[in-house]
C-alpha positions as CSV (number, residue, x, y, z in Angstrom):
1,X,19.7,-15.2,16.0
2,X,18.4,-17.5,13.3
3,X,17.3,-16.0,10.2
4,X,14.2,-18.1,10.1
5,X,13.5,-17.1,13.7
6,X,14.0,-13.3,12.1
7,X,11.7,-13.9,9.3
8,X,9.0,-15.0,11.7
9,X,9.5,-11.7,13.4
10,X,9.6,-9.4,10.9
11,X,6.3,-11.6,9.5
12,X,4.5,-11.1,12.2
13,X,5.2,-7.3,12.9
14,X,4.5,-7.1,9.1
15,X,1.2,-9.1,9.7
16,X,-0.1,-6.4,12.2
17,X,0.8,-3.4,11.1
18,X,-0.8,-3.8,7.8
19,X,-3.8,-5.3,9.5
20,X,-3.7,-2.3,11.8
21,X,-3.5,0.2,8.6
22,X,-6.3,-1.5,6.3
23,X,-8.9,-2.2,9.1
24,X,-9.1,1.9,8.4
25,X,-8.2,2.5,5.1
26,X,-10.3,0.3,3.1
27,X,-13.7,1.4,4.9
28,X,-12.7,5.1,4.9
29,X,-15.2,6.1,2.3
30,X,-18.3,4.9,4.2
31,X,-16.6,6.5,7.6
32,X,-16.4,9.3,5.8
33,X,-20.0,9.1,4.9
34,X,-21.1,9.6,8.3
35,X,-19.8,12.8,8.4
36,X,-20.7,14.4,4.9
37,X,-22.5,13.5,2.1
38,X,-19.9,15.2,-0.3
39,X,-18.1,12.6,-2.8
40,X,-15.6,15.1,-3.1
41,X,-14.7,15.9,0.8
42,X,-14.8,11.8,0.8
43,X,-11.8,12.2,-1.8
44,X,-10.1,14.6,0.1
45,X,-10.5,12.8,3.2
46,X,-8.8,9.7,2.3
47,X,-5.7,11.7,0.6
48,X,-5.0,14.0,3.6
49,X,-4.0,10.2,5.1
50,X,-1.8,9.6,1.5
51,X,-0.4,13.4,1.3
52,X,1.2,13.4,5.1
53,X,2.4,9.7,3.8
54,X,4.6,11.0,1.1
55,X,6.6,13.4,2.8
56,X,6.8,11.0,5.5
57,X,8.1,8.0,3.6
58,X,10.6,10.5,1.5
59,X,12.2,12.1,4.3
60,X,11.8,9.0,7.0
61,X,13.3,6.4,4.4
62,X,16.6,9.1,3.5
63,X,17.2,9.1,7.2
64,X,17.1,5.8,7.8
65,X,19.9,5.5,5.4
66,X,21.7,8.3,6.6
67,X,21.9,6.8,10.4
68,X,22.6,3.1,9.0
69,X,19.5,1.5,11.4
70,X,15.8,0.3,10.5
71,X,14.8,-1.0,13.6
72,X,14.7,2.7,15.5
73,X,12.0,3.8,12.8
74,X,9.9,0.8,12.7
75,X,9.2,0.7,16.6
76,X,8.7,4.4,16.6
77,X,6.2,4.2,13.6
78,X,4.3,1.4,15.9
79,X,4.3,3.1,18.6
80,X,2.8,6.4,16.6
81,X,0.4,4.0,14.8
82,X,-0.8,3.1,17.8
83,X,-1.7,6.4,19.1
84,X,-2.6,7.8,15.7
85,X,-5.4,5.5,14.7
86,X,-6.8,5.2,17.9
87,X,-7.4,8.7,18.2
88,X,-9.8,8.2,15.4
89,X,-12.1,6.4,17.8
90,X,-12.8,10.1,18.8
91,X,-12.9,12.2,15.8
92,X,-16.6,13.5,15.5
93,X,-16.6,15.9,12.8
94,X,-14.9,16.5,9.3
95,X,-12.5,18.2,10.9
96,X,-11.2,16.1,13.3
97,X,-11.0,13.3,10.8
98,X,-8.6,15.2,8.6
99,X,-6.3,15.5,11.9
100,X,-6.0,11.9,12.9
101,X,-5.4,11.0,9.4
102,X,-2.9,13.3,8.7
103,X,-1.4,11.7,11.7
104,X,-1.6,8.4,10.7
105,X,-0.2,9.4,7.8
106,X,2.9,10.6,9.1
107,X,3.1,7.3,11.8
108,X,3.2,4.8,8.8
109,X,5.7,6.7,6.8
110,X,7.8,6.3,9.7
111,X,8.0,2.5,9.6
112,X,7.1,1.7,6.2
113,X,10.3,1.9,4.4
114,X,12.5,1.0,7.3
115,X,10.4,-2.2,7.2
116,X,10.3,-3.3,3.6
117,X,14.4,-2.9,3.3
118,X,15.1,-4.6,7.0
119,X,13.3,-7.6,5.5
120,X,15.1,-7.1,2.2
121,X,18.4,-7.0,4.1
122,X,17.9,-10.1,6.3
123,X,18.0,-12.5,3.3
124,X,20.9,-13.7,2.1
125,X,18.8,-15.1,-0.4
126,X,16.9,-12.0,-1.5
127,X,13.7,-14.3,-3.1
128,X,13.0,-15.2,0.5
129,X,12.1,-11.7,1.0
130,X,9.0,-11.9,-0.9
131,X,7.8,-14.5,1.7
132,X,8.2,-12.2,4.7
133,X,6.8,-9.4,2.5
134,X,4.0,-11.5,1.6
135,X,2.3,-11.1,5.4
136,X,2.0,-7.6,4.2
137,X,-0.9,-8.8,2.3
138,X,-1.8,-11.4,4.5
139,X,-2.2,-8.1,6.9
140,X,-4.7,-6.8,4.6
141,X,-6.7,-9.5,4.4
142,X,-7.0,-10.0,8.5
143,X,-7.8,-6.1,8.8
144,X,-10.7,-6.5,5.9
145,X,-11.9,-9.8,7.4
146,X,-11.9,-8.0,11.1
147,X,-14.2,-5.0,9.8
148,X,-16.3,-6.9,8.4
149,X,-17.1,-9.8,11.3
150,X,-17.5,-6.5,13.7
151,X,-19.2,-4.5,11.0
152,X,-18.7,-1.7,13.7
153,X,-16.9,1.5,12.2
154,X,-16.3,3.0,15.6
155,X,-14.9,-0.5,17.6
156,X,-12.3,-1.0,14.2
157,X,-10.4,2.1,15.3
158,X,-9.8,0.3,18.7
159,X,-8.7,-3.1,16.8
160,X,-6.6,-0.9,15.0
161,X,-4.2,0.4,17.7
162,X,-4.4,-2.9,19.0
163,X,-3.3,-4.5,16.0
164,X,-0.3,-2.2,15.9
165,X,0.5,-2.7,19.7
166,X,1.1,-6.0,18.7
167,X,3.0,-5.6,15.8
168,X,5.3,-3.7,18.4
169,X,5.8,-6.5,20.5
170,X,7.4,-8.8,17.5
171,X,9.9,-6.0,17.4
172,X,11.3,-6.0,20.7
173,X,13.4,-9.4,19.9
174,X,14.4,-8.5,16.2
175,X,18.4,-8.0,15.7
176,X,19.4,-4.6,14.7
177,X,22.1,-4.7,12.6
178,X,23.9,-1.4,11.9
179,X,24.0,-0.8,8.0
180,X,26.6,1.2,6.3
181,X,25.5,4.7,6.7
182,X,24.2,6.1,2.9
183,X,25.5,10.2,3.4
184,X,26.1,11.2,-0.5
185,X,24.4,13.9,-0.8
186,X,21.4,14.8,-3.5
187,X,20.7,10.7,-3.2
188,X,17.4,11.1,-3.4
189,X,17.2,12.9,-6.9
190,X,19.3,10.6,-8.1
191,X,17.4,7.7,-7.3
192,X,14.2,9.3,-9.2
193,X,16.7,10.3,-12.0
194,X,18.2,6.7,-12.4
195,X,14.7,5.3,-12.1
196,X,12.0,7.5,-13.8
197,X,10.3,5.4,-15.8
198,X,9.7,3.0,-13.1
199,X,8.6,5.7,-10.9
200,X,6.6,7.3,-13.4
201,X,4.8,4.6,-14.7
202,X,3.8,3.6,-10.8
203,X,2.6,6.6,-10.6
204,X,0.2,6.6,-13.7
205,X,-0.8,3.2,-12.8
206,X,-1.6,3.6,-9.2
207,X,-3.7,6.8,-9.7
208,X,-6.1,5.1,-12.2
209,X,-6.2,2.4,-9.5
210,X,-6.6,4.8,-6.4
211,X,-9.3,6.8,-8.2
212,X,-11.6,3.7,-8.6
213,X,-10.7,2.4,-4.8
214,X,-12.7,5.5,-3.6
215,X,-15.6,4.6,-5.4
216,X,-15.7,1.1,-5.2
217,X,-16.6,0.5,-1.8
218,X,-19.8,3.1,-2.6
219,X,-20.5,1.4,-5.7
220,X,-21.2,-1.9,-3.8
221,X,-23.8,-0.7,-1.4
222,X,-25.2,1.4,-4.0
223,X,-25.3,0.0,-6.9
224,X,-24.1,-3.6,-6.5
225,X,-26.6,-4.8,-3.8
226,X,-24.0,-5.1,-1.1
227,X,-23.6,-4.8,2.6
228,X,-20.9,-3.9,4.7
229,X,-19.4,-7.4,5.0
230,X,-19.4,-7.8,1.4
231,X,-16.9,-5.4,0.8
232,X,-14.5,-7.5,3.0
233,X,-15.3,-10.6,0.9
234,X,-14.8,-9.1,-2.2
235,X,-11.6,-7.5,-1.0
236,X,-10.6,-10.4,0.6
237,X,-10.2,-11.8,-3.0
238,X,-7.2,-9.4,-3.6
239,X,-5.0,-10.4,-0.7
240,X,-5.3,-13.7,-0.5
241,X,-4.6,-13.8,-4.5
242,X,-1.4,-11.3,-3.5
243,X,-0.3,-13.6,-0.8
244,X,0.0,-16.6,-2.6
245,X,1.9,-15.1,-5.5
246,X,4.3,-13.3,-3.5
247,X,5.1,-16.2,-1.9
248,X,5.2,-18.4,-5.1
249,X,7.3,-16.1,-6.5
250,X,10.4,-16.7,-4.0
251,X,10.4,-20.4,-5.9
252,X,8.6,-20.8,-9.1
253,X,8.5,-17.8,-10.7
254,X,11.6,-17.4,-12.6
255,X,11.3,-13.6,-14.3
256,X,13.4,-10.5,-14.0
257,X,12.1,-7.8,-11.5
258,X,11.6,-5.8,-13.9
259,X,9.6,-8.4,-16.2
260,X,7.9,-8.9,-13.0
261,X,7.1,-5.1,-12.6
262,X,5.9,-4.4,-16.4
263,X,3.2,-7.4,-16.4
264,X,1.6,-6.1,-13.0
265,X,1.4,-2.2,-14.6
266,X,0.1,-3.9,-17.9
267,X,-2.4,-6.6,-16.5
268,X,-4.4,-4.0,-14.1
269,X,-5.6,-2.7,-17.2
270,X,-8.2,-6.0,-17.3
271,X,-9.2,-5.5,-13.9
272,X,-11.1,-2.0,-14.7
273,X,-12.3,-3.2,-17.9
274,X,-14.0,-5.8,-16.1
275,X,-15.4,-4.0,-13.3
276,X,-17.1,-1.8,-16.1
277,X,-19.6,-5.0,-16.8
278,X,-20.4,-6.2,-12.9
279,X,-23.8,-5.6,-11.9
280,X,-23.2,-7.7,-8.7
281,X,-21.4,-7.2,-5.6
282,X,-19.9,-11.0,-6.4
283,X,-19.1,-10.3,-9.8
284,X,-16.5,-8.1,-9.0
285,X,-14.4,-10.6,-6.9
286,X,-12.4,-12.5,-10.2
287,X,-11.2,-9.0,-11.3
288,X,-10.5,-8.6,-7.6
289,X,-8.6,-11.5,-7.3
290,X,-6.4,-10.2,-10.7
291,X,-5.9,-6.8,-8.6
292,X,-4.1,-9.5,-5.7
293,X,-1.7,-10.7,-8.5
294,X,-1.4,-7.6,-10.3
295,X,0.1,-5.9,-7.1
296,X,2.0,-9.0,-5.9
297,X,4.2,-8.8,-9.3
298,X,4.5,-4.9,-9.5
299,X,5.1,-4.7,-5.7
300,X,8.1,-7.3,-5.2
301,X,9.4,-6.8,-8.9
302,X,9.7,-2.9,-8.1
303,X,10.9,-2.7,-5.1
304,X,13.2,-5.4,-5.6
305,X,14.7,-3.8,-8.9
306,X,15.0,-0.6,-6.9
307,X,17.2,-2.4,-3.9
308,X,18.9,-4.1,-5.9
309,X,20.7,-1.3,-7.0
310,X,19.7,2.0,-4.6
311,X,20.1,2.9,-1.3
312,X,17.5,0.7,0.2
313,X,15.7,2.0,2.6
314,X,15.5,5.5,0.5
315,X,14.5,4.0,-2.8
316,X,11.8,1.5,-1.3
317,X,10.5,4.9,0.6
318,X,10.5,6.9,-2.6
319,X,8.6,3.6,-4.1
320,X,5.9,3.3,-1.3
321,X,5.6,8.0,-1.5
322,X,4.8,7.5,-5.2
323,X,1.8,5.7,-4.3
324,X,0.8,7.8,-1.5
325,X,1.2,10.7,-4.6
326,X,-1.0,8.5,-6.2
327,X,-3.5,8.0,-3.4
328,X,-3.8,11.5,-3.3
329,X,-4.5,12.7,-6.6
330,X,-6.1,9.6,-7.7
331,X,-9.5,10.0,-5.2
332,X,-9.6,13.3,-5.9
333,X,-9.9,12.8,-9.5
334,X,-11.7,9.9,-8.8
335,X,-14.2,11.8,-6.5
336,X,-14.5,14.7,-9.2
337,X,-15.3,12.4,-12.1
338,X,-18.3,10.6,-10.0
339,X,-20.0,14.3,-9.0
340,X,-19.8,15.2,-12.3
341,X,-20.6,11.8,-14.3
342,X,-20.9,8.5,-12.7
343,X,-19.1,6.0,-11.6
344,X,-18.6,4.0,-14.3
345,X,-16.9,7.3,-15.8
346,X,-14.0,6.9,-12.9
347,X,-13.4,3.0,-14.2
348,X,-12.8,4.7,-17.6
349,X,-10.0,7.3,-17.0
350,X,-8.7,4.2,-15.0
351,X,-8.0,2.5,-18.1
352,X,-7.1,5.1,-19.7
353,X,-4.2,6.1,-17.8
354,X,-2.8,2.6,-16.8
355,X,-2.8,1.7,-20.7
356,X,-0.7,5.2,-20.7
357,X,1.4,3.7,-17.6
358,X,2.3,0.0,-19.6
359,X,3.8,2.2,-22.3
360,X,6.0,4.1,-20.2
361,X,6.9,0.7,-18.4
362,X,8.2,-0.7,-21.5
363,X,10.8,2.2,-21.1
364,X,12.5,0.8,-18.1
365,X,15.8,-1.1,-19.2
366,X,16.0,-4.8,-17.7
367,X,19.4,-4.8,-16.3
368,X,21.4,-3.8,-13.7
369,X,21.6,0.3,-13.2
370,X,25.4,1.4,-12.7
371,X,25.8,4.2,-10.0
């Protein structure tokens, strides 16, 4: 088959299952709401879906490179999606939440990995991946934009599974190549060994990030003067600013990975600093908009350093469980800091901690890691 008619594919399945994942995710916290008024259980809440993630993406990500195949995982994490999130659609109680999350956790750790190093691997030319990976954000923004035209937090769930039965569907024509089979064993802590500052400094980075991402949506009907649509357009400032760089970034953006990588851990440090000074639901959308590029450089430059010289599959799921470590301690913290402060306090310890996470960055060495 072609490999543009592949990328088109894998775009497309790309496309859906993230539109299928943040139709959810983003608008968890004002689910949530409708169940308890506890900014804490909210944190919880939206980690259960992070915590089942990691162990998901860790063990789902060694075994794909252990059996030498992607495509296996990534129609079974559809097909799990599918069912997964549109259970939620019937989840009534606290309770029940933390079920069907903790199963949608588990779904998109399944395909998640297996995705990002089948795109990775259908590229001669490994700059075009970041084009294909691109409709990851582009998935984003179609999921935000969807919740907030139906501005219906019981009919999403439904859009959701729907989203992901489609996603399916792109699958059923894609190639699937048989890789050489990765069996050495202890590869896993010898991935995180090789690559500890990276990881580490992702982490950092990504919990000051997911510890404001709980509050935001709050702080813009409560304090900003917003409605529910206007967390979709200030949102949609992030992906489409993501989108567009990934995509610039297969042709005119001529840095290392790892260059790549250290300017999206630094530059996040801006976005919370401005945040601290919005007073308006529309102010927050430039710093929005410098999450998008933020992500797009620390995203592609990451994961490519990381496949560029680790098992694939395991190293991009190690990548994608060290934000889903993040996503769980992050709200958490996040949800603490607002019970017992505010929430400007939360964009505080956000800077705080990613100014800690740029320093360890500057640790990682820019060239190629010997095995």
């Amino acid at each position: 088959m072609p490999k543009l008619q592949v990328n088109n594919l894998v775009r497309s399945a790309t496309f859906f299952q993230h539109a299928g994942i943040s139709i959810v995710f983003v608008f968890m916290p004002i689910i949530a709401q409708g169940v308890t008024d506890s900014i804490f259980e909210i944190g919880l809440l939206v980690t259960s879906f992070s915590f089942a993630q990691i162990l998901s993406e860790i063990y789902f990500g060694r075994h794909s490179d252990k059996k030498g195949t992607r495509l296996k995982f990534i129609r079974i994490g559809f097909v799990g999606c599918a069912i997964a999130f549109g259970m939620h659609y019937f989840a009534t109680d606290l309770s029940m939440f933390f079920i069907v999350r903790i199963a949608a956790g588990i779904a998109t750790g399944i395909m998640i990995p297996a995705m990002i190093a089948y795109t990775y691997e259908a590229n001669i030319d490994k700059k075009r991946a970041a084009t294909v990976i691109s409709f990851h954000a582009l998935g984003w923004l179609a999921g935000i934009v969807a919740a907030g035209v139906t501005n219906d937090l019981k009919l999403i769930f439904l859009i959701s599974a729907a989203a992901f039965i489609i996603g399916l569907l792109f699958t059923i024509k894609l190639p699937n190549p048989i890789q050489e089979k990765e069996l050495k064993p202890g590869t896993i802590k010898k991935v995180i060994s090789k690559n500890k500052f990276l990881f580490l400094s992702l982490l950092l980075r990504h919990i000051g990030a997911a510890a404001v991402w709980v509050i935001l949506p709050l702080m813009i009907m409560e304090k900003w003067g917003g409605d529910l649509y206007h967390i979709s357009i200030v949102y949609v400032a992030n992906t489409v600013t993501a989108f567009i760089l990934m995509n610039v970034m297969a042709s005119k953006i001529h840095l290392s990975n790892v260059t790549k990588f250290k300017m999206g851990i630094g530059a996040t440090t801006f976005v919370f600093v401005g945040l601290t000074f919005v007073t308006e639901w529309w102010m927050a959308m430039p710093f929005m908009a410098l999450v998008g590029a933020t992500w797009a450089f620390l995203f592609i430059g990451g994961n490519f350093h990381l496949m560029d010289n680790n098992p694939r599959s395991t190293s991009s799921g190690i990548f994608s469980s060290t934000l889903s470590i993040a996503t769980v301690i992050g709200p958490v913290i996040g949800g603490a800091i607002a019970f017992f402060f505010d929430y400007i306090a939360v964009m505080y310890f956000a800077i705080a901690i990613i100014i800690c996470a740029f320093v360890v960055s500057l640790k990682i060495e820019n060239k190629k890691i010997l095995s």
